[in-house]
Residue, then its C-alpha position, 0 to 999 in steps of 0.5 A: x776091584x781098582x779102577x781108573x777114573x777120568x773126567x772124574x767131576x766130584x766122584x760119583x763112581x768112589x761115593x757109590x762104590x766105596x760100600x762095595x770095597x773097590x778102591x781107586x787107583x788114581x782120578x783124572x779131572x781139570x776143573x779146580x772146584x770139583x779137584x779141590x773136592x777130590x783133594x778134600x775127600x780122597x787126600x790119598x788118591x792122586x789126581x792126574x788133571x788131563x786124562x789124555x796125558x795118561x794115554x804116554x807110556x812113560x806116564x806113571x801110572x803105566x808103572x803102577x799095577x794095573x786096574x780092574x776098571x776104567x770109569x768116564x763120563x767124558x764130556x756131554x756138551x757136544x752131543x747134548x741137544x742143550x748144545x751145537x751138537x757137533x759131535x765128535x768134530x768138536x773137541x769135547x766129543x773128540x775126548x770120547x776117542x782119547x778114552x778109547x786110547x786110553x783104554x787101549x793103553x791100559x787094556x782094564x777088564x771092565x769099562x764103564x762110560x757114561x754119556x746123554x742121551x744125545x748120544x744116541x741120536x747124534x749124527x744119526x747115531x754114527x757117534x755113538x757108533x763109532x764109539x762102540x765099535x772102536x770099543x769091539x776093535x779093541x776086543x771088548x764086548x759091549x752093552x749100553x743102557x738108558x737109566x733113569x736116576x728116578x727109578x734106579x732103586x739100591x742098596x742106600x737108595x730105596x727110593x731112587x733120587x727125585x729127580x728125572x735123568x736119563x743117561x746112557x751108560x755103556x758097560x764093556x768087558x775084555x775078551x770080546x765078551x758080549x755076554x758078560x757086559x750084557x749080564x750087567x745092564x739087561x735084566x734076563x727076562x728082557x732078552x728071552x724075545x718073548x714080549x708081553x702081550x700087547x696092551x690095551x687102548x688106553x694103558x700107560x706105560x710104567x712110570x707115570x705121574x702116580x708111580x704107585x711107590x715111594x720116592x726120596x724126599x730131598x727136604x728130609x733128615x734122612x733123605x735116601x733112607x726114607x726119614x722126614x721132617x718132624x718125624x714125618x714122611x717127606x714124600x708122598x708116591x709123586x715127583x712134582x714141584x711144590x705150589x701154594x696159594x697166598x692164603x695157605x691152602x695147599x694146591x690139590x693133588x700136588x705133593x707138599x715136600x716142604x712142611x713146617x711144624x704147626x697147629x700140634x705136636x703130631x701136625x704139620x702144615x705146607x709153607x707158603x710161597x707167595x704168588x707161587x714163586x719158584x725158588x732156587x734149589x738150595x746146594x744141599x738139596x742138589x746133592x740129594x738130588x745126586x745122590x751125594x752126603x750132605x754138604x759133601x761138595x762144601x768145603x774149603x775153598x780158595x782160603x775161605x772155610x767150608x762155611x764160607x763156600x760160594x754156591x756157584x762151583x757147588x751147583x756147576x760140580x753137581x749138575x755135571x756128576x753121575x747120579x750116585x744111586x745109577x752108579x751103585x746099582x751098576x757096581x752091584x750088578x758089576x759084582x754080581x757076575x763077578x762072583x757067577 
């Protein structure tokens, strides 16, 4: 598979499609911090800046062979509820009807976009809506999806991310063909109409405090695969922030995901934090939060070494990827009906 990638930010889509054997075309992103990390990893791709200039028949890409697949978050600010919502008439929001353009300039057979889920409710969903039908214009048939990134389990991420975010993701595939982008995000059992019975007084949903299986410990030396410190697991079946009292006891019932050898070869005890401040989360920790490498967002920059990174486009890059484990569990899913 080769696809196109536009608002690319740190490429979340190349580190979790790369096992799968797809190669990128080329990427499309502005912003200094995250292009100098693409310039970093990916050297041999070019990188294109203003993904709206691409919609020119003259660009070169237009030259190249053509792609599989376009891939895109583009901009959230306008739709999220962190924000003024104002949807398509803000220009950011305006940049979801330049990835249409986009799309009918190149005609991919797969799209996938990726948006908050803001989205949905903007504007009474009118925005949403014209988006999807612009993409059923264009003659693709379409699904979207919410994905959390916390319950998103896959290859490399058995225990999903800890950290609780949903997105949007709309899958689209040429011909008109509902079926197909359907197949990728909707399991079967979920379109038979046959909804279980209705649950008693009192019963939960799936996914609550006590999720009833393991999930990635971020302060761990193998944080996706499972591995904790001192040999260790680093997490415990919860996704909750740590907390302890000045004298050392752990607070009960709240997981101790940071723990520093003590007291015997075999033991470990929860660190302290005095008057239960709340610390920053550390650049390393956000990756894993993402889904990312270890330090794959330090590099150098602006004449100074890796070592000398400043955290702030770090942490910024970061908060605006796609979580890696939602992406490769919707190429893996992409590559399933592929080979049907």
């Amino acid at each position: 598979m080769r696809y196109g990638s536009v608002c690319s930010g740190i490429e979340a889509a190349t580190v979790a499609w790369e096992p799968l054997g797809w190669k990128p075309a080329w990427f499309s992103e502005i912003d200094p911090f995250p292009s100098a990390v693409l310039a970093h990893h990916y050297p041999e791709v070019p990188n294109h800046g203003d993904f709206t200039k691409l919609i020119d028949p003259a660009h070169p890409v237009h030259g190249e062979p053509p792609i599989d697949l376009l891939v895109g978050g583009t901009p959230c600010q306008a739709f999220s509820v962190a924000g003024l919502r104002a949807g398509l008439a803000d220009p950011r929001g305006g940049l979801t009807l330049e990835f249409l353009k986009l799309a009918r300039a190149l005609r991919p057979k797969w799209i996938v976009w990726e948006n908050v889920p803001g989205v949905l409710s903007q504007d009474g969903g009118r925005a949403f809506g014209a988006f999807l039908g612009g993409l059923e214009d264009l003659g693709y048939g379409w699904a979207y999806r919410v994905l959390d990134a916390q319950y998103t389990r896959v290859d490399g991420y058995p225990g999903a991310v800890p950290q609780r975010r949903k997105r949007v993701f709309v899958v689209a595939h040429s011909g008109g063909d509902f079926s197909r982008a359907s197949a990728v995000l909707l399991e079967p059992e979920g379109m038979r109409w046959n909804p279980p019975p209705r649950r008693q007084a009192g019963q939960g949903t799936t996914g609550g405090i006590d999720l009833g299986f393991e999930v990635c410990g971020t302060l761990s030396d193998g944080a996706h695969h499972g591995g904790g410190l001192n040999g260790q697991d680093a997490y415990s079946g919860r996704i909750l922030p740590v907390a302890f009292d000045t004298y050392n006891h752990a607070v009960p019932d709240v997981c101790q995901t940071i723990k520093s050898p003590s007291g015997g070869a075999n033991e470990s005890v929860g660190t302290v934090l005095t008057s239960m401040v709340v610390r920053r989360l550390t650049p390393i920790e956000c990756e894993r939060l993402q889904g990312f490498p270890d330090d794959y967002t330090r590099i150098p920059w602006k004449k100074k070494l890796a070592d000398e990174c400043p955290d702030g486009g770090r942490y910024k890059a970061l908060g605006n990827s796609m979580a890696v484990n939602c992406m490769r569990w919707i190429g893996r899913r992409i590559e399933l009906v592929e080979k049907a």
